[in-house]
Phi, psi and omega in degrees: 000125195231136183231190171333294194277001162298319178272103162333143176322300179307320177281345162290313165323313203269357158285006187249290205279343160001294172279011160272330174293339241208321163260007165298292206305319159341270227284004172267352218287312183235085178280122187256214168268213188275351181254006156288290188296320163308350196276312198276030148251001196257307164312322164316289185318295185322321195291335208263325185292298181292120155308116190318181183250151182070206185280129178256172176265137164322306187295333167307307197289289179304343169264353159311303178296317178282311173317297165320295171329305208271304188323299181332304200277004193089025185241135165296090183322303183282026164273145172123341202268117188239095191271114196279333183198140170346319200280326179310309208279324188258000158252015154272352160279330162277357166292297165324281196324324173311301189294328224248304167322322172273345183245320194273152171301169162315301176327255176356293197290327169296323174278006133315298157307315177308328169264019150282298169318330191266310174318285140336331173261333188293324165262355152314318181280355225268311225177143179309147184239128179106005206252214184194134154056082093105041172253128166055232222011184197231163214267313148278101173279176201283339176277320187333300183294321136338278190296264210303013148277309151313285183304326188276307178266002147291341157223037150306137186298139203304148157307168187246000000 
């Protein structure tokens, strides 16, 4: 069972904001205005807070708790994390994912990805892309769908 303490601080730090990291990459991929982004930053968040239904592996549970824990107190997980372009945002999800990979059973790591994967798509849905006053547009655009072809392959699990 690999938790918390398994991970040097830093790397930890960066198993927590992942999945904040994973809908930042969403909201660069089509960028809209501010209440699109608040929508898709907030679903990210909504996802990593809300608990899977059934059993999770311990390192999920733990990154959740911490995640809940920095939200409680106001503290920004991705701060000090500054990325200049989407591609920065998709190699820090395949280093984490690396790191998780590297420490974690298969199982584990795979619901670590799911729960990127979850993230990232949860802020793909949060708000219309394209439209005008909440009008027409579409609910994924097509750079969405992009990135979330992207993201799904920076942390695909390693070959064996």
């Amino acid at each position: 069972m690999t938790a918390k303490a398994d991970f040097p601080a830093d790397d930890w730090a960066a198993l927590v904001r992942a999945p904040l990291i994973a809908g930042m990459a969403i909201s660069l991929a089509d960028p809209g205005g501010p209440i699109e982004l608040t929508k898709e930053s907030m679903a990210a968040m909504r996802s990593v807070l809300t608990a899977a239904s059934g059993d999770e592996p311990q390192l999920v549970a733990d990154v959740r708790k911490d995640f809940e824990n920095e939200a409680r107190e106001h503290h920004n997980p991705v701060s000090g994390f500054k990325p200049k372009n989407p591609q920065e945002l998709l190699d820090e999800l395949t280093r984490v994912s690396g790191l998780v990979a590297a420490q974690a059973t298969p199982e584990e790591a795979e619901a670590f990805r799911g729960l990127l994967r979850t993230a990232a798509r949860d802020a793909a849905d949060a708000a219309k892309e394209n439209g005008f006053l909440g009008f027409g547009g579409e609910q994924v655009s097509a750079r969405e769908t992009e990135m979330l072809a992207q993201i799904d392959a920076a942390i695909a699990a390693p070959a064996a």
